[in-house]
C-alpha positions, -999 to +999 in steps of 0.1 A: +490+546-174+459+531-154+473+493-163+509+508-145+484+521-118+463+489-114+497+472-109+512+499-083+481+497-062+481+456-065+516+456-054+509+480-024+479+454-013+503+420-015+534+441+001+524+432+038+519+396+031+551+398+007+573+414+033+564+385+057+570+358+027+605+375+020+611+375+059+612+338+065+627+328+035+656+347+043+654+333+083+654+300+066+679+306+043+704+320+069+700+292+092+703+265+063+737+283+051+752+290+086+745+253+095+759+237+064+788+261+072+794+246+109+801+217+085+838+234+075+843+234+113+833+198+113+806+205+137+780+176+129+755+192+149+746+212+119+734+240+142+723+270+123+715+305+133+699+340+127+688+372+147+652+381+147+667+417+134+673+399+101+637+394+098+624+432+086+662+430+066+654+402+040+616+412+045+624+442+022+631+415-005+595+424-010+607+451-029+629+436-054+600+428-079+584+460-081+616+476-087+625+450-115+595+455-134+602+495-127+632+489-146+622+468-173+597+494-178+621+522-184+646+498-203+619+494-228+596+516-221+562+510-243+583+493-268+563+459-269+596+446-270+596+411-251+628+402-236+636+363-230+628+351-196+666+340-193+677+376-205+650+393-171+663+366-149+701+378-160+690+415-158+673+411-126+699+387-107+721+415-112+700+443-102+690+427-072+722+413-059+737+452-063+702+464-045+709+435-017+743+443-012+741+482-009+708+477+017+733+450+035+760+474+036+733+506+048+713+488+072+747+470+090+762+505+094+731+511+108+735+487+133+768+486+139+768+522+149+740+511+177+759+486+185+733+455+175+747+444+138+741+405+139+771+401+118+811+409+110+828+395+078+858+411+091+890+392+083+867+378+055+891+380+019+862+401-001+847+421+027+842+453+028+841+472+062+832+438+077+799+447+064+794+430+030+811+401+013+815+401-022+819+362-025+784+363-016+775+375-050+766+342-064+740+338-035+725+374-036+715+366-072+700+338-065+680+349-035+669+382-049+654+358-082+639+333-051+624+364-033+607+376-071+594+344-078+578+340-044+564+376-046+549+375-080+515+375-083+499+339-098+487+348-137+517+372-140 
């Protein structure tokens, strides 16, 4: 219990600086991915673009890690069993792309009910309510493992 402690508390002091780690990298990401996109419209400009509401949105990334180690914890709880780092990066790709979809999905009807929501996948094949789109899986995974790995604490 006071190791589980020690971490909570450690956690809580690097979430601030976390939050704004998570934050960019998703900015960055967006515009990266909506410029390469303008390529399918043969815009060569490569212009890319976010909304500075997306910021505090991918900034709860920050909250991926902790809850993945919560998990793992209750999956094997004081079992001294050590998984394979490919079977945690498999268990916690999936955990967070579902955790990244459902806060996509809440925080756009958020939004959209204020009117504000920066984006529409409406008319999208996999979307749902224009709010989420499954075909995004792929990158959810892969972000959510980006936004551990750039949260985790050197040693650990």
């Amino acid at each position: 219990m006071k190791g589980m402690k020690t971490l909570s508390q450690l956690n809580l002091k690097q979430l601030p600086l976390n939050f704004c780690k998570c934050g960019v990298t998703g900015w960055c990401l967006e515009v990266i991915f909506t410029s390469t996109e303008s390529i399918l419209r043969q815009d060569w400009r490569l212009m890319g673009q976010t909304s500075l509401l997306m910021f505090p949105i991918y900034g709860c990334g920050a909250l991926l890690g902790p809850i993945g180690d919560l998990i793992d914890r209750w999956v094997t709880p004081g079992s001294g069993f050590a998984a394979k780092k490919a079977d945690l990066a498999i268990r916690h790709g999936f955990l967070y792309m579902v955790l990244i979809f459902v806060a996509e999905y809440f925080a756009g009807s958020l939004l959209r009910g204020r009117g504000m929501c920066p984006w529409d996948y409406t008319g999208r094949n996999t979307n749902i309510d224009g709010l989420i789109r499954l075909d995004f899986a792929p990158l959810w995974f892969a972000t959510g493992l980006l936004f551990e790995q750039i949260t985790k604490k050197k040693g650990r």
